[in-house]
PyMOL Python script that loads the backbone (N, CA, C, O; Angstrom):
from pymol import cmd

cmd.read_pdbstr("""\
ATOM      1  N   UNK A   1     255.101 220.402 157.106  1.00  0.00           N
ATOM      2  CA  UNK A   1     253.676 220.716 157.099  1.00  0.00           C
ATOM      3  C   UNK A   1     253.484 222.112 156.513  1.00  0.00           C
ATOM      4  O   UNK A   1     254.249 223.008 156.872  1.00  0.00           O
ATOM      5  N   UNK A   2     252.589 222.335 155.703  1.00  0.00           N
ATOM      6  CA  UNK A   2     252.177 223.607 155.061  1.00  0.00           C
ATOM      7  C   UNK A   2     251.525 224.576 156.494  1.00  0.00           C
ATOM      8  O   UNK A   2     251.195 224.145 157.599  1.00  0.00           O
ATOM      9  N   UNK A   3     251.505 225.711 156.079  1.00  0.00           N
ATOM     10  CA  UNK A   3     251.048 227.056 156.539  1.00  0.00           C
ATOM     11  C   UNK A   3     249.752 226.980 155.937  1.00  0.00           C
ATOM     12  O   UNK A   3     249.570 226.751 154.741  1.00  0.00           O
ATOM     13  N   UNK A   4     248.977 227.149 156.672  1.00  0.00           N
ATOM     14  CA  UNK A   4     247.659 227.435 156.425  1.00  0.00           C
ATOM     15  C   UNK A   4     247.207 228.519 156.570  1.00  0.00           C
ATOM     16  O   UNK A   4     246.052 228.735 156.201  1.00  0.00           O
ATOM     17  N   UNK A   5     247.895 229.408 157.084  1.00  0.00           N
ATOM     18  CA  UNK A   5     247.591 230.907 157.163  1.00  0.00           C
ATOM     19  C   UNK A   5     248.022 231.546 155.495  1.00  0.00           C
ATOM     20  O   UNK A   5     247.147 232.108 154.836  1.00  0.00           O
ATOM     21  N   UNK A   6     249.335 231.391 154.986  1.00  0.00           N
ATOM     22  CA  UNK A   6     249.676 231.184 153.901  1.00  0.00           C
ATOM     23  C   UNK A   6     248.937 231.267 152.355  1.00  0.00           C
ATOM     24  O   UNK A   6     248.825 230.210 151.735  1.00  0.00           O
ATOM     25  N   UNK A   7     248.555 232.235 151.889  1.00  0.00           N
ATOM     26  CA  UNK A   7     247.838 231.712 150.736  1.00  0.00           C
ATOM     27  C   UNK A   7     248.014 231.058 149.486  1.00  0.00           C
ATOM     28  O   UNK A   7     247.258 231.132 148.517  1.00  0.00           O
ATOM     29  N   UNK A   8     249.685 230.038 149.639  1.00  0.00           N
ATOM     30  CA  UNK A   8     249.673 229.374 148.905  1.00  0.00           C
ATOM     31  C   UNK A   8     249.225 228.382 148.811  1.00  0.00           C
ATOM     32  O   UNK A   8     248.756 227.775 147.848  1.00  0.00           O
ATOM     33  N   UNK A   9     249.388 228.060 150.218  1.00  0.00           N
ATOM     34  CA  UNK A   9     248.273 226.800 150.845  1.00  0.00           C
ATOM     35  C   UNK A   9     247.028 227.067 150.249  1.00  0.00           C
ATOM     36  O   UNK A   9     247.028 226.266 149.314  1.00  0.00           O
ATOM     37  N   UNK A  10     245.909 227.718 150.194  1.00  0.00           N
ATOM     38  CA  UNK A  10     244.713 227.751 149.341  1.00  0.00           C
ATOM     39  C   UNK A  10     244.858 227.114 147.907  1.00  0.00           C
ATOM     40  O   UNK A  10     244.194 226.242 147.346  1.00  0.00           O
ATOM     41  N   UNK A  11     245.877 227.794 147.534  1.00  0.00           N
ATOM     42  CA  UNK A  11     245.870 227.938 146.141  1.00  0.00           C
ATOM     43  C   UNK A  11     246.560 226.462 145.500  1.00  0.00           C
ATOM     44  O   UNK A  11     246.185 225.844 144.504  1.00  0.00           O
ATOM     45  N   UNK A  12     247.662 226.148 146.411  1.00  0.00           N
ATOM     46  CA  UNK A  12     247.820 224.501 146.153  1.00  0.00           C
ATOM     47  C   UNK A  12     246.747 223.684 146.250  1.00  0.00           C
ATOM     48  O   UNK A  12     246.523 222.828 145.395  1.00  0.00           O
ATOM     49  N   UNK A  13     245.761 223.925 147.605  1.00  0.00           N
ATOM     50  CA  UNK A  13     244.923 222.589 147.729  1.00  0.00           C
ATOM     51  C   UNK A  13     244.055 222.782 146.482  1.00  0.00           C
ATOM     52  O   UNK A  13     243.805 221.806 145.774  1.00  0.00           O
ATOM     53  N   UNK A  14     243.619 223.913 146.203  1.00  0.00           N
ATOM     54  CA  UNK A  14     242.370 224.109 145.184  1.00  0.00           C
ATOM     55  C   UNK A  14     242.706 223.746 144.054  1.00  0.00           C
ATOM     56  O   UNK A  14     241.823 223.241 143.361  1.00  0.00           O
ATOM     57  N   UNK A  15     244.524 223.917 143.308  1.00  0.00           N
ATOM     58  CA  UNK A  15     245.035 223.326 142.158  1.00  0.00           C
ATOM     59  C   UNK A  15     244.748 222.088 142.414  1.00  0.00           C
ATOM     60  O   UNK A  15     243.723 221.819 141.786  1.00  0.00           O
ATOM     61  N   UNK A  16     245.117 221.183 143.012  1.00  0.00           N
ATOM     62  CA  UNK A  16     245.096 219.917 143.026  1.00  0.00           C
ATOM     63  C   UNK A  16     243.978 219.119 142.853  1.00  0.00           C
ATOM     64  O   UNK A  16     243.766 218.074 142.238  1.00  0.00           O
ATOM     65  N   UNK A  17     243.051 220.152 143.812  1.00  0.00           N
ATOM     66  CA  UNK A  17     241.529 219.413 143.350  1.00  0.00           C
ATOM     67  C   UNK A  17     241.058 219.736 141.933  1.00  0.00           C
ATOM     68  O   UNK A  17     240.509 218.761 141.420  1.00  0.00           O
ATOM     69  N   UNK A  18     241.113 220.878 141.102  1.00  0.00           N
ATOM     70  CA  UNK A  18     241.000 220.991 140.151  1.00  0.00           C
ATOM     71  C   UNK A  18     241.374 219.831 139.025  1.00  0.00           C
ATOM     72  O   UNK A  18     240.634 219.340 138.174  1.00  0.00           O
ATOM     73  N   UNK A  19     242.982 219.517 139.347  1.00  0.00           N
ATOM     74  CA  UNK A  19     243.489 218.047 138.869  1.00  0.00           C
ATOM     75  C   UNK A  19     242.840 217.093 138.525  1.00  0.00           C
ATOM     76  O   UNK A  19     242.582 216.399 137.542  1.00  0.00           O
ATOM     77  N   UNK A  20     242.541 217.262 139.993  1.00  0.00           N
ATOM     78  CA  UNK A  20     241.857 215.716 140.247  1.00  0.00           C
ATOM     79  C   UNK A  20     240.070 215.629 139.707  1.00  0.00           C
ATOM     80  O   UNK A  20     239.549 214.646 139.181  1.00  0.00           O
ATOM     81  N   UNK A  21     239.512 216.714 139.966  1.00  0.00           N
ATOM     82  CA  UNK A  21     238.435 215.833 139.767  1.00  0.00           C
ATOM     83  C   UNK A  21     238.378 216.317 138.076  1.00  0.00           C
ATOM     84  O   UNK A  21     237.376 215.824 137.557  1.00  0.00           O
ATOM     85  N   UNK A  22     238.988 216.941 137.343  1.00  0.00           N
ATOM     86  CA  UNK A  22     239.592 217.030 135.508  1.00  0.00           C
ATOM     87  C   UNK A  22     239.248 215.514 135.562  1.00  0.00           C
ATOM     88  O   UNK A  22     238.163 215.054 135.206  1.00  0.00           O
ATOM     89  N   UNK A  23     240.167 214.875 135.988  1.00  0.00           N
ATOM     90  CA  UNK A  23     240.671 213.481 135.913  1.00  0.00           C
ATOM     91  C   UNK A  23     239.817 212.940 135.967  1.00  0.00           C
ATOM     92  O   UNK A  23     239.435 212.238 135.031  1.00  0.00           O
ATOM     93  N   UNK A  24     239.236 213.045 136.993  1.00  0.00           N
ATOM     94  CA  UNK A  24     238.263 212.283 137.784  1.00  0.00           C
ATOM     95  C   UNK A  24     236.659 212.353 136.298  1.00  0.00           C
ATOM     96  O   UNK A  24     235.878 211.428 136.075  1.00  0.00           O
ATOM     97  N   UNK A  25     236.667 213.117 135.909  1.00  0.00           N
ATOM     98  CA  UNK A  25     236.109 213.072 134.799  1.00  0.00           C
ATOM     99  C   UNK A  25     235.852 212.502 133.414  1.00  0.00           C
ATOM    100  O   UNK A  25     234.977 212.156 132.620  1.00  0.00           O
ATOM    101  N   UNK A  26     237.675 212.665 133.702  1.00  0.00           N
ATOM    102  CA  UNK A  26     237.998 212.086 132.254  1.00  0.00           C
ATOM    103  C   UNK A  26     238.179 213.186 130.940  1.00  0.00           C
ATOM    104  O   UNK A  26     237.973 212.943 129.751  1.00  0.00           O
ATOM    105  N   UNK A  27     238.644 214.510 131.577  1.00  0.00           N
ATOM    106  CA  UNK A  27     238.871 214.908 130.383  1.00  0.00           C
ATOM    107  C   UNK A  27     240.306 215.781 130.964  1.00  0.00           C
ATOM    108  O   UNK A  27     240.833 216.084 132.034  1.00  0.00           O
ATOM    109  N   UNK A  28     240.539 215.958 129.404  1.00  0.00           N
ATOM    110  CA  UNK A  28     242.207 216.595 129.328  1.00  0.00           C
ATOM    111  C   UNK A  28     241.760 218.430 129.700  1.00  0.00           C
ATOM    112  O   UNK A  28     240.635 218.887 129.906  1.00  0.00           O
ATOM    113  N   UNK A  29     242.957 219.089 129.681  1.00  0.00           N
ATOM    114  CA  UNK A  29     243.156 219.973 129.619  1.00  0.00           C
ATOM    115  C   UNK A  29     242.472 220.531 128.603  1.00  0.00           C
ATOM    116  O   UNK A  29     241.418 221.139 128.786  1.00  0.00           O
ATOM    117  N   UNK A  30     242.849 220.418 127.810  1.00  0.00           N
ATOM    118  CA  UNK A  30     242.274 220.792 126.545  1.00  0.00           C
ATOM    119  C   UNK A  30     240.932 221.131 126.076  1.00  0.00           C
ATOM    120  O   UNK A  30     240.622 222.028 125.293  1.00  0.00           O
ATOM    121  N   UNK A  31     240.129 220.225 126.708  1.00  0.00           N
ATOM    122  CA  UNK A  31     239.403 219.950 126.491  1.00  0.00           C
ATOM    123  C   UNK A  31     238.365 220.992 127.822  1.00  0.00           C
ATOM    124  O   UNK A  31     237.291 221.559 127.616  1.00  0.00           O
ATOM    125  N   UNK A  32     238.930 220.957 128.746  1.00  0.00           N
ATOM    126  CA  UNK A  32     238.362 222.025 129.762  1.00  0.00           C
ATOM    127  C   UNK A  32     238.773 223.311 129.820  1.00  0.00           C
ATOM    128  O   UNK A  32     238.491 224.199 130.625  1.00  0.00           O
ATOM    129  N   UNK A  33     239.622 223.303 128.665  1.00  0.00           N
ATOM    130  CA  UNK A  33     239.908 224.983 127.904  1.00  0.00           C
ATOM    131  C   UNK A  33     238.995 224.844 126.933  1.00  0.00           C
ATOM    132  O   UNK A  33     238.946 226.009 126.538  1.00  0.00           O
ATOM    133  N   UNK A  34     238.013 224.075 126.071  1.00  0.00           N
ATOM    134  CA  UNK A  34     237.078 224.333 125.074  1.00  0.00           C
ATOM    135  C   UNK A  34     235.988 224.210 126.249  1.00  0.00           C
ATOM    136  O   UNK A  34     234.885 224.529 125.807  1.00  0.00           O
ATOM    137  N   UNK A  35     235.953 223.895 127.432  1.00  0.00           N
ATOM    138  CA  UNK A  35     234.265 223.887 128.069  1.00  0.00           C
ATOM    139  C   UNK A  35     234.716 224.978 128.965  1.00  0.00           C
ATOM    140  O   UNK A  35     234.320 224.927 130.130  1.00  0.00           O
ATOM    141  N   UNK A  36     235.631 226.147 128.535  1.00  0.00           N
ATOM    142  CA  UNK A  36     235.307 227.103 129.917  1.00  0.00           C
ATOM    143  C   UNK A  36     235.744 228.117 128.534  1.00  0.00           C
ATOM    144  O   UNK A  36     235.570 227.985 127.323  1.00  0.00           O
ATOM    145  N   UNK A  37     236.459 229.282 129.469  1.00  0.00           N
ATOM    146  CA  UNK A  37     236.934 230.638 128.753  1.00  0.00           C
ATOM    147  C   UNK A  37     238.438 231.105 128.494  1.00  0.00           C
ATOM    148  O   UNK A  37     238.816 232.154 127.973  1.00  0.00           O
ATOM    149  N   UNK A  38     239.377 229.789 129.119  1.00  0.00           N
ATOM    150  CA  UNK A  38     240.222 230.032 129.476  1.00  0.00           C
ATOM    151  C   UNK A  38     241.337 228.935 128.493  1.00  0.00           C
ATOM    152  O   UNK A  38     240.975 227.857 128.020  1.00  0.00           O
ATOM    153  N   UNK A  39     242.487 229.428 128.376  1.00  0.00           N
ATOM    154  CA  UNK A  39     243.773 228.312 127.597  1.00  0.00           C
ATOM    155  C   UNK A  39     243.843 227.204 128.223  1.00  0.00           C
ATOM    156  O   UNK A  39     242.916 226.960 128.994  1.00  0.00           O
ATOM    157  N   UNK A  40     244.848 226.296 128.099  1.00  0.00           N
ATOM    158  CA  UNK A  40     245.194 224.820 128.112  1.00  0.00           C
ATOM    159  C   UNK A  40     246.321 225.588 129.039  1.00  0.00           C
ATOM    160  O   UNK A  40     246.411 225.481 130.262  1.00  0.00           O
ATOM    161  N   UNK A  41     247.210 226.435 128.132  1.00  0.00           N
ATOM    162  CA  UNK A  41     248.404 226.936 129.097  1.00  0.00           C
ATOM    163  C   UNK A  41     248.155 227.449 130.398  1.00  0.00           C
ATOM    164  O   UNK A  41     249.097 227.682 131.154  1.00  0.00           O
ATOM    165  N   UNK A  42     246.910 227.658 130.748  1.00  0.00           N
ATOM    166  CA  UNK A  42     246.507 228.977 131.729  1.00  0.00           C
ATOM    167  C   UNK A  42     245.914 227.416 132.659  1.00  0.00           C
ATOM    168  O   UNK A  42     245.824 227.519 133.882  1.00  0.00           O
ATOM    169  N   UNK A  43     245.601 226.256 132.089  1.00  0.00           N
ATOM    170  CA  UNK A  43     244.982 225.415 132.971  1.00  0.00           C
ATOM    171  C   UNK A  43     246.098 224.544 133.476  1.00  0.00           C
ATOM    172  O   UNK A  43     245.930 223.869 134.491  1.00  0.00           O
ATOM    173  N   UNK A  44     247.659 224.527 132.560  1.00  0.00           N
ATOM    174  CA  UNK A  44     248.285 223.602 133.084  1.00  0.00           C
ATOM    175  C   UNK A  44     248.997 224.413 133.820  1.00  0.00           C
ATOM    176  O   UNK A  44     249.639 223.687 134.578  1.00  0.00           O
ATOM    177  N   UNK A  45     249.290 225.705 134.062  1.00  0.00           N
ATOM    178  CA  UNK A  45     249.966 226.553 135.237  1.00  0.00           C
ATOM    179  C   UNK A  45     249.108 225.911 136.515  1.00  0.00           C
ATOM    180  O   UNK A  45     249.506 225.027 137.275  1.00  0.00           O
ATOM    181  N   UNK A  46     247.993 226.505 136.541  1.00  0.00           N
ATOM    182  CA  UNK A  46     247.162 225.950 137.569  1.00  0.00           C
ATOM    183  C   UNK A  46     247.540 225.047 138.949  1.00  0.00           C
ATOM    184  O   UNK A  46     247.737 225.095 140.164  1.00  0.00           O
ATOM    185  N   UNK A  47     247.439 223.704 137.082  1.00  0.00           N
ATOM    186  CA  UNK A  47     247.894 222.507 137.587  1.00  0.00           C
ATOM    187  C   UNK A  47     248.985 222.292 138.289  1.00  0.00           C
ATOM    188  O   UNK A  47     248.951 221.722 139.380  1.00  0.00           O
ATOM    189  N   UNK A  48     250.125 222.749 137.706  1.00  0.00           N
ATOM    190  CA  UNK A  48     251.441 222.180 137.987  1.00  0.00           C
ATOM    191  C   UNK A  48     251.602 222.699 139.468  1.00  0.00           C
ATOM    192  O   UNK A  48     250.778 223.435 140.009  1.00  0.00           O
ATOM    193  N   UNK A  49     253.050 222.115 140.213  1.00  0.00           N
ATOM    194  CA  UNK A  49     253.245 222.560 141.426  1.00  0.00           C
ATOM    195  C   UNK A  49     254.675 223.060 140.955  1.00  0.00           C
ATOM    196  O   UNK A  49     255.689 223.173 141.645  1.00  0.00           O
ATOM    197  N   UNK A  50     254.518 223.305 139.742  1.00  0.00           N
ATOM    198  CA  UNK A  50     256.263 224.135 139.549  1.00  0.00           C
ATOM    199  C   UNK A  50     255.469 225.411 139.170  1.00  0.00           C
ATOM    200  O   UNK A  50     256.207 225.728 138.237  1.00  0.00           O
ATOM    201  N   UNK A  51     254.566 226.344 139.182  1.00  0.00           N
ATOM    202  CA  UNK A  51     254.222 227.401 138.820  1.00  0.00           C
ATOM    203  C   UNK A  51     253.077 227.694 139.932  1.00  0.00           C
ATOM    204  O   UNK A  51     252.283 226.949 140.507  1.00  0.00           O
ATOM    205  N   UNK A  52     253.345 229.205 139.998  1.00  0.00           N
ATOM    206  CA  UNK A  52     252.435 229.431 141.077  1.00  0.00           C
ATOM    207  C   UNK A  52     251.259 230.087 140.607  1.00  0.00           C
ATOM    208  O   UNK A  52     250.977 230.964 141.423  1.00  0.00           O
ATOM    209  N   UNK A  53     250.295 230.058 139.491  1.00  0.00           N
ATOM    210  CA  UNK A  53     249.292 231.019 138.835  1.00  0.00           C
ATOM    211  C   UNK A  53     247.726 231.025 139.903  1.00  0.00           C
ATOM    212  O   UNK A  53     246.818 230.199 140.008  1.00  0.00           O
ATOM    213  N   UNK A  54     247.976 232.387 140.576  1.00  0.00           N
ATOM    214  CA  UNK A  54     247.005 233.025 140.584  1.00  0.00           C
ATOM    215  C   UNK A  54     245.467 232.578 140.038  1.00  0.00           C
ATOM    216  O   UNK A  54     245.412 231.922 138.998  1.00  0.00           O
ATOM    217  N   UNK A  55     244.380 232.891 140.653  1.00  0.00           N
ATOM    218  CA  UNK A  55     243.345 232.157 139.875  1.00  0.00           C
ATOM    219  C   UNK A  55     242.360 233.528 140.782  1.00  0.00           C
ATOM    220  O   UNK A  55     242.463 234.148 141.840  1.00  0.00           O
ATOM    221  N   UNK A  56     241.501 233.486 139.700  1.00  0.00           N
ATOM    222  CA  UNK A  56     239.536 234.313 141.199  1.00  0.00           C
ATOM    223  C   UNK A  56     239.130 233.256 141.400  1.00  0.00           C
ATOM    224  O   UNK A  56     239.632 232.142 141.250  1.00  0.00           O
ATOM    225  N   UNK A  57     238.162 233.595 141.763  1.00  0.00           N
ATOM    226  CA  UNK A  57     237.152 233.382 142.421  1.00  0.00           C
ATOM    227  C   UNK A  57     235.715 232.856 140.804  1.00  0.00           C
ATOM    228  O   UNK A  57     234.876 231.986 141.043  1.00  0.00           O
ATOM    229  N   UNK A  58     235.741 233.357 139.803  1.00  0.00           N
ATOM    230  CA  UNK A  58     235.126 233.519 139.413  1.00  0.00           C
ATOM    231  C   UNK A  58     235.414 231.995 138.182  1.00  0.00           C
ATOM    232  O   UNK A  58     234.635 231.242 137.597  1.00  0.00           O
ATOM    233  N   UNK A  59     236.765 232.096 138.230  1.00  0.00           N
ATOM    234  CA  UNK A  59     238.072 231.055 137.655  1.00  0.00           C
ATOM    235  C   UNK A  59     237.539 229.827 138.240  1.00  0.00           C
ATOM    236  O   UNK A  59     236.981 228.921 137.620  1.00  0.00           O
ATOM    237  N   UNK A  60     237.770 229.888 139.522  1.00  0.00           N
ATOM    238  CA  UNK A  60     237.029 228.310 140.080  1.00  0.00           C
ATOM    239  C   UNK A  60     235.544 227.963 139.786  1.00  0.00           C
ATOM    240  O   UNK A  60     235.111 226.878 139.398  1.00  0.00           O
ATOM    241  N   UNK A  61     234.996 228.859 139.993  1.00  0.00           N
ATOM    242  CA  UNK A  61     232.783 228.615 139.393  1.00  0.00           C
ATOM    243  C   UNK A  61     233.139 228.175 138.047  1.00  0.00           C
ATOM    244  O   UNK A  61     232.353 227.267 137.773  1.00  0.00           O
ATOM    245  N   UNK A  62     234.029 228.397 136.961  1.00  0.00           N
ATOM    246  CA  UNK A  62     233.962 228.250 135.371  1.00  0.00           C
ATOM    247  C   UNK A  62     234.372 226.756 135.750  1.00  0.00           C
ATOM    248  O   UNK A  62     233.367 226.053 135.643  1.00  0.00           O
ATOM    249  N   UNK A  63     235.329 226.115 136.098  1.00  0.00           N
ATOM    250  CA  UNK A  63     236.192 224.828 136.202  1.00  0.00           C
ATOM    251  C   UNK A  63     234.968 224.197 137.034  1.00  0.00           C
ATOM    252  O   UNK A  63     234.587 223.154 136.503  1.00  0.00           O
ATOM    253  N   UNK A  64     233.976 224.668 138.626  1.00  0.00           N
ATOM    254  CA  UNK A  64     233.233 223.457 139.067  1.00  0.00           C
ATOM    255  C   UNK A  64     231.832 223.734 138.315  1.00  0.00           C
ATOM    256  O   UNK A  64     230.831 223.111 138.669  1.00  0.00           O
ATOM    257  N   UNK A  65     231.781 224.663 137.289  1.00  0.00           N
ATOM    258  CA  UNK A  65     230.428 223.949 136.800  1.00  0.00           C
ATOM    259  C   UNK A  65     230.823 223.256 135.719  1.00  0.00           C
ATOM    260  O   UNK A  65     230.357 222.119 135.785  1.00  0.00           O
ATOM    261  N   UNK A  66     231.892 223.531 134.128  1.00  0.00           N
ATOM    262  CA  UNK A  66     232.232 223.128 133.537  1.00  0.00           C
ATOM    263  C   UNK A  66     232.527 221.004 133.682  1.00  0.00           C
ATOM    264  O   UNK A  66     232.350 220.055 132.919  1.00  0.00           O
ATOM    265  N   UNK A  67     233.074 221.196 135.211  1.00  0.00           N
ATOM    266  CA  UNK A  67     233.529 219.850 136.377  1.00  0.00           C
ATOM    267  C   UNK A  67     232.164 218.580 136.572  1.00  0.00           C
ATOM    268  O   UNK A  67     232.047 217.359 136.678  1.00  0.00           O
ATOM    269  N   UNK A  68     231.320 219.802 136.531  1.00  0.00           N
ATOM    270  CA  UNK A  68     229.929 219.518 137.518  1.00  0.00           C
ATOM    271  C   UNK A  68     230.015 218.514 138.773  1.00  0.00           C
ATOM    272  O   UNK A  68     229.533 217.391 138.914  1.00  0.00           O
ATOM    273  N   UNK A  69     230.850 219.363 139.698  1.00  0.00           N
ATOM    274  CA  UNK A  69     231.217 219.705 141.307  1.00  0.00           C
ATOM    275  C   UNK A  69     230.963 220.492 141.803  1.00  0.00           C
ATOM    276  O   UNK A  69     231.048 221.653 141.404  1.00  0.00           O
ATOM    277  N   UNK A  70     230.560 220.110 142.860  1.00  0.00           N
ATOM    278  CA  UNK A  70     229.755 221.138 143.886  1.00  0.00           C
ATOM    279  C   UNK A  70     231.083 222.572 144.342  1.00  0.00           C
ATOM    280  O   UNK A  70     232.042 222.149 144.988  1.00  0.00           O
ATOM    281  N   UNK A  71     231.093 223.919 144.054  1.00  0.00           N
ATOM    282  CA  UNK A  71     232.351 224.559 144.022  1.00  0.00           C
ATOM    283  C   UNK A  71     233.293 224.596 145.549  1.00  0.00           C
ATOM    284  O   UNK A  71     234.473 224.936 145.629  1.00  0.00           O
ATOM    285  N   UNK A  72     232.144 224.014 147.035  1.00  0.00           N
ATOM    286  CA  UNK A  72     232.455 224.027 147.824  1.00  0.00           C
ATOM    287  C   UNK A  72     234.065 223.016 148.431  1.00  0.00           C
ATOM    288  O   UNK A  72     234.942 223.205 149.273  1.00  0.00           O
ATOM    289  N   UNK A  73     233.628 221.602 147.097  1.00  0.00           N
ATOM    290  CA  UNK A  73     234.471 220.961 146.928  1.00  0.00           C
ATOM    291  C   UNK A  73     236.026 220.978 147.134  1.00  0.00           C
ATOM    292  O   UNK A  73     236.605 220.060 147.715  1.00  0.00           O
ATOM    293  N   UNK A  74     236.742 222.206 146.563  1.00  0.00           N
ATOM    294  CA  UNK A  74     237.402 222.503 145.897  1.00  0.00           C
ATOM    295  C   UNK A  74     238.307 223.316 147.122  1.00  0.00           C
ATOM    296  O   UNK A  74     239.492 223.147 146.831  1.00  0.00           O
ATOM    297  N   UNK A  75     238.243 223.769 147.820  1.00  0.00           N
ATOM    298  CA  UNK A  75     238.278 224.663 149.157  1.00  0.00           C
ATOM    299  C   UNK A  75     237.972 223.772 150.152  1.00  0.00           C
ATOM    300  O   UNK A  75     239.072 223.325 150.476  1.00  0.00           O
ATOM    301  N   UNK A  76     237.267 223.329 150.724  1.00  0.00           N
ATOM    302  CA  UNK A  76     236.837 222.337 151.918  1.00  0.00           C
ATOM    303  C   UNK A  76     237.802 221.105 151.969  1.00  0.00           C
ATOM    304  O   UNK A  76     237.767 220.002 151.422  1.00  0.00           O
ATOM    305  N   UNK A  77     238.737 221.750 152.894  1.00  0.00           N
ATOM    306  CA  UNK A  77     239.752 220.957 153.741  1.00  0.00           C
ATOM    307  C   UNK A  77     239.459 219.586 153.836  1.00  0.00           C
ATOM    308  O   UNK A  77     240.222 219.046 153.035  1.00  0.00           O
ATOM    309  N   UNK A  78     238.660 218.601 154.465  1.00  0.00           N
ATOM    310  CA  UNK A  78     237.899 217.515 154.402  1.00  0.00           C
ATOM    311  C   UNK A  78     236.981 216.909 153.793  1.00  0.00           C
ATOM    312  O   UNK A  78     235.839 216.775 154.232  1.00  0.00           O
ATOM    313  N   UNK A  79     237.444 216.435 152.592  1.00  0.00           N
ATOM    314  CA  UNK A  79     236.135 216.454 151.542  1.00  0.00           C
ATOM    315  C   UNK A  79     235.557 215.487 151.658  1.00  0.00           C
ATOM    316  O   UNK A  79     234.330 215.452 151.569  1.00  0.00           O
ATOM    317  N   UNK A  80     236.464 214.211 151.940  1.00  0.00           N
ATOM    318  CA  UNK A  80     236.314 212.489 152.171  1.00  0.00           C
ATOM    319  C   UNK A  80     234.525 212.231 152.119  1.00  0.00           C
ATOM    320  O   UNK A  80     233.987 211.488 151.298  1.00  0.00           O
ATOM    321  N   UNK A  81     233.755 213.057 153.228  1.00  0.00           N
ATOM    322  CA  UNK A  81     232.599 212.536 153.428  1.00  0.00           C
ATOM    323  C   UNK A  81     231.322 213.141 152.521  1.00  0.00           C
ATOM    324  O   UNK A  81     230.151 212.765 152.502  1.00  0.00           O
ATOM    325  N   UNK A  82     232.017 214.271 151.740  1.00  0.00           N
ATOM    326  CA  UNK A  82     231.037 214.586 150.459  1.00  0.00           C
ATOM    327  C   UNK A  82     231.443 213.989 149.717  1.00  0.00           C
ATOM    328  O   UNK A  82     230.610 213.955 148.811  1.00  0.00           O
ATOM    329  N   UNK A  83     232.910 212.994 149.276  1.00  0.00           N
ATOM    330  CA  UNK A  83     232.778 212.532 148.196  1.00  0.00           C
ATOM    331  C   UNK A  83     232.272 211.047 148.093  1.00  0.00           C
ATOM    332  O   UNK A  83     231.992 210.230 147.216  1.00  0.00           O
ATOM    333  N   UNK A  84     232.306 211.142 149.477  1.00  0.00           N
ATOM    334  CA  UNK A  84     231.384 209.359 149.524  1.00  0.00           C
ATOM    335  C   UNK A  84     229.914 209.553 149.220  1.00  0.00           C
ATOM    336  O   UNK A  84     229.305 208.765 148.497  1.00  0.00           O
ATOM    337  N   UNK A  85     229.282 210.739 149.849  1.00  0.00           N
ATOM    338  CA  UNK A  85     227.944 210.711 149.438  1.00  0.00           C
ATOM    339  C   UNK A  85     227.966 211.048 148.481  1.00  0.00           C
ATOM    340  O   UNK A  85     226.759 211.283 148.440  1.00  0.00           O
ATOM    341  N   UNK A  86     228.468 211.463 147.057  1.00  0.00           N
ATOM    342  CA  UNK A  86     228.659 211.779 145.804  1.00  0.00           C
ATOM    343  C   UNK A  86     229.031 210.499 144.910  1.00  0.00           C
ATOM    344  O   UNK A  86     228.947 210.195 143.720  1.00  0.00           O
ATOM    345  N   UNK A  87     229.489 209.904 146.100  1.00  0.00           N
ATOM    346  CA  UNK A  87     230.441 208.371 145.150  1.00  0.00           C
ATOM    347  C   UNK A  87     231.428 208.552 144.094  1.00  0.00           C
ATOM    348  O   UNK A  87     231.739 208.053 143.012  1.00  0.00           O
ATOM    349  N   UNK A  88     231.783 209.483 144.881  1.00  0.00           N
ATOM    350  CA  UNK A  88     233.302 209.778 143.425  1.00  0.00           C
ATOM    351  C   UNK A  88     234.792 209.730 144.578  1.00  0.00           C
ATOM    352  O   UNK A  88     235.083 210.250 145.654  1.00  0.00           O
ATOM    353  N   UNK A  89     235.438 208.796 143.613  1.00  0.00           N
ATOM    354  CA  UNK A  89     236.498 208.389 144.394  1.00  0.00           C
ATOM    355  C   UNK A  89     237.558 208.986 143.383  1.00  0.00           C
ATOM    356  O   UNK A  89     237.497 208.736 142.179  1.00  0.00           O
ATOM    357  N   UNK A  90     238.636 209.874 143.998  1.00  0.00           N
ATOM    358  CA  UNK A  90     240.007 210.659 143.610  1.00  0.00           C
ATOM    359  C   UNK A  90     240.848 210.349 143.631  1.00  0.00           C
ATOM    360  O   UNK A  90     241.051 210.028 144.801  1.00  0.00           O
ATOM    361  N   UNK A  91     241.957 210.105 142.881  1.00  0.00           N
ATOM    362  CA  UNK A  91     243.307 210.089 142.962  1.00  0.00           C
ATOM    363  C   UNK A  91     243.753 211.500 143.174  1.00  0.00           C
ATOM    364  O   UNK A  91     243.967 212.165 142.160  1.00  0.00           O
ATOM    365  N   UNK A  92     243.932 212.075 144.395  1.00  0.00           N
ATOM    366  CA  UNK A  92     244.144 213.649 144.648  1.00  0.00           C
ATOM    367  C   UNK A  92     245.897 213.838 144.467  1.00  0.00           C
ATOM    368  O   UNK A  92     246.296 214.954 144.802  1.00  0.00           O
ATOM    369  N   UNK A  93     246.784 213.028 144.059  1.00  0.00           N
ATOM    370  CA  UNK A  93     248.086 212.618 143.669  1.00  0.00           C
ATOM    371  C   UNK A  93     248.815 211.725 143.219  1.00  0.00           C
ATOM    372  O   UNK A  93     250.019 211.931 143.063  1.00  0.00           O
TER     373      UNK A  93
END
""", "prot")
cmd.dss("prot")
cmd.show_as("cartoon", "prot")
cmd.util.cbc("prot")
cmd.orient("prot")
């Protein structure tokens, strides 16, 4: 079980959702390095769980509006029941 005190724990769950709702979209990397400010390389660190990259605060608002997800999303431990009232269903792995 992860550490939640831990701030890798943040930073994993928030990569992952990032992943996922990319996906969940339908667009590549690439492509959410031309709708934000940031590289493909700088989005697949993110991503991966073999690299640990750092991100702000300011990093996540570019990815959930670019996303168009609510940014609370992304952070909120239990998302299950906003994403039903949203109707977006995740492959979060």
């Amino acid at each position: 079980m992860e550490n939640k005190e831990d701030q890798k724990y943040i930073y994993s769950l928030v990569s992952s959702r990032i992943k996922a709702f990319r996906k969940y979209r339908g667009i590549t990397q690439e492509k959410l390095a031309d709708m934000t400010t940031f590289s493909k390389g700088f989005i697949g660190n993110i991503e991966s769980i073999r690299t640990e990259q750092t991100f702000s605060l300011a990093v996540l608002y570019s990815f959930a509006r670019a996303l168009d997800i609510p940014l609370e999303l992304f952070v909120k431990e239990d998302i299950e029941e906003d994403l039903k009232k949203l109707n977006i269903k995740l492959d979060e792995k």
